[in-house]
C-alpha positions as CSV (number, residue, x, y, z in Angstrom):
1,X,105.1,100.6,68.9
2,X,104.9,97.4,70.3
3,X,103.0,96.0,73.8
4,X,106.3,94.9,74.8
5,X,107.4,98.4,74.9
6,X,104.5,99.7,76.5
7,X,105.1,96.9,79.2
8,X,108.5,98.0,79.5
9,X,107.1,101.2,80.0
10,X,104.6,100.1,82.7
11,X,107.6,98.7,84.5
12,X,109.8,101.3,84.6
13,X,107.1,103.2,85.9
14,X,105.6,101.1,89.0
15,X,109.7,100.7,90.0
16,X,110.1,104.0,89.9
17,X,106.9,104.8,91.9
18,X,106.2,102.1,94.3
19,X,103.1,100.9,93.0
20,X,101.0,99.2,90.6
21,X,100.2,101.1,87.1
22,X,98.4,100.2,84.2
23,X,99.3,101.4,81.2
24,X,97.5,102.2,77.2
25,X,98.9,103.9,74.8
26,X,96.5,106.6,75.9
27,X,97.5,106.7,79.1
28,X,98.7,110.7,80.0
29,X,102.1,110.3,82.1
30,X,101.7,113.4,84.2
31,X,98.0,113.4,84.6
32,X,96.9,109.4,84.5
33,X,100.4,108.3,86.5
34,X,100.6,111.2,88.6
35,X,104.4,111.5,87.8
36,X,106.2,114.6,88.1
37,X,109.9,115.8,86.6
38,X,112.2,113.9,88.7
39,X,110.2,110.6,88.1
40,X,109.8,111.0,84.8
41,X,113.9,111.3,84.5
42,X,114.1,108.1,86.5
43,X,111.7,106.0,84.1
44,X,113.6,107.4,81.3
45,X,116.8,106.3,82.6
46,X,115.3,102.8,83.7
47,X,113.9,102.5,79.6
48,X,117.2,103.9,78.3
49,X,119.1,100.7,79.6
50,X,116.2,98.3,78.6
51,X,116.5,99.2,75.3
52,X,120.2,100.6,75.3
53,X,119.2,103.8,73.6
54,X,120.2,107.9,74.5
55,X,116.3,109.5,75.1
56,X,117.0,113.5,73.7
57,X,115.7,115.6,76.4
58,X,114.2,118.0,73.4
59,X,112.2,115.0,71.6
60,X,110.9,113.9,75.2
61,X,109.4,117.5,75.4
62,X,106.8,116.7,72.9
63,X,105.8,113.3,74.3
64,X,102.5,113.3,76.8
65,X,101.4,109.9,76.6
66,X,102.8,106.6,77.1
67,X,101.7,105.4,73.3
68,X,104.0,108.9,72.2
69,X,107.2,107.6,74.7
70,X,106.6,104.3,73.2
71,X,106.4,105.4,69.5
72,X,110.0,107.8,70.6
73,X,111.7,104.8,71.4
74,X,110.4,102.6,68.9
75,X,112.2,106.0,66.4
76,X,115.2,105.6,68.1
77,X,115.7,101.4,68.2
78,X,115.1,101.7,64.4
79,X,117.7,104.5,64.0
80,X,120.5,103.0,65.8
């Protein structure tokens, strides 16, 4: 995980909801960002083409925090 990707991550989020974020690797995505479903589908598509991968719907199941969506795409750079 790098802080690049948890900047990208920050981004993707306050385009998606209007406002200014601030993101750790700690931070919860649902609970600390206040993002539901549908937003959480739009920062994933915003990070998929930053970083031109495919984000599994069943591996995003298991992430809660932006240090674990971070850490996924991180996994999936190095596998492509």
């Amino acid at each position: 995980m790098t802080d690049f990707t948890l900047a990208e991550i920050a981004r993707a989020a306050r385009n998606v909801l209007g406002r200014p974020v601030t993101v750790s690797p700690a931070t919860d995505i649902a609970r600390d960002l206040n993002v539901d479903s549908l937003a959480l589908m739009n920062i994933v598509m915003e990070l998929e083409d930053a970083f031109d991968v495919s984000i599994p719907l069943d591996r995003l199941a298991s992430v809660q925090t932006a240090g674990d969506l971070a850490a996924l795409i991180t996994d999936l750079r190095e596998r492509a």
